[in-house]
N, C-alpha and C positions, 0 to 999 in steps of 0.2 A: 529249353531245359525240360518242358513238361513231354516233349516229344521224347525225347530219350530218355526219362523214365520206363515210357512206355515200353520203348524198344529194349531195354535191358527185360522188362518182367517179360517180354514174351520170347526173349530165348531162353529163360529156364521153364516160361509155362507154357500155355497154349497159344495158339495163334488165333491171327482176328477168324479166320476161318471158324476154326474148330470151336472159340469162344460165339459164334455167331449158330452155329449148330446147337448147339447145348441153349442158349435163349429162343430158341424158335419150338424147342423141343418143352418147354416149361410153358409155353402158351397153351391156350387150349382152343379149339376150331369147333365152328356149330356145324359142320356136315361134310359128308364127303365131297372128295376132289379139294375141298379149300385148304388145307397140309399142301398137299401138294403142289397146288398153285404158286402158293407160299415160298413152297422150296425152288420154284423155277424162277419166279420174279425177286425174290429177294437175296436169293445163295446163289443163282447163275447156274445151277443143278440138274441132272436129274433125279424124279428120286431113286434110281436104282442105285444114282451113284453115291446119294445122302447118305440112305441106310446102310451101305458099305462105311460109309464114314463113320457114321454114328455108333456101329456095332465094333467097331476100332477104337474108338473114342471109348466104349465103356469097360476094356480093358484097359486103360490108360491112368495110372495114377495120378498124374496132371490135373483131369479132366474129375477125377474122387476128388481132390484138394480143394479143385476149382467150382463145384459144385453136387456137392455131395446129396443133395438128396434128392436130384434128378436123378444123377448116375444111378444111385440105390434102388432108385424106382423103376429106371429102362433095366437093370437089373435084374430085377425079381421079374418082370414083365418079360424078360427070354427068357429066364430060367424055367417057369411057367409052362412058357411055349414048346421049351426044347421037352421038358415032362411029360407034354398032351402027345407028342410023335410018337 
């Protein structure tokens, strides 16, 4: 029974995927290369292919619903970025 809860919440939310991006993204890493690392051993990724995802993910209202004050944050953090170009 507890399985198919799950499965019901995640065809109207996110998926284990997408939910497993957005917790890796709320961590925080002591140095370069170790994000990344992260993202190869633990997502099966690359990161070119993360941040493709992740920057998808933060137009996503699932993903506001699901964790709102990441999204807010990787938010402002492109918007920022996209300002400085």
């Amino acid at each position: 029974m507890e399985q198919r809860a799950d499965e019901a919440e995640d065809a109207g939310g996110l998926g284990a995927l997408e939910r497993s991006i957005l917790a890796l993204e709320r961590r925080g890493f002591s140095g370069p290369g170790v994000k990344e690392r992260a993202i190869r051993e633990e997502l099966d990724l690359s990161p070119v292919r993360y941040y493709q995802l992740l920057n998808a993910l933060l137009d996503d209202t699932r993903a506001l619903a699901h964790d709102p004050v990441t999204v807010n944050r990787l938010r402002r953090v492109r918007d920022t970025r996209r300002a400085d170009r």
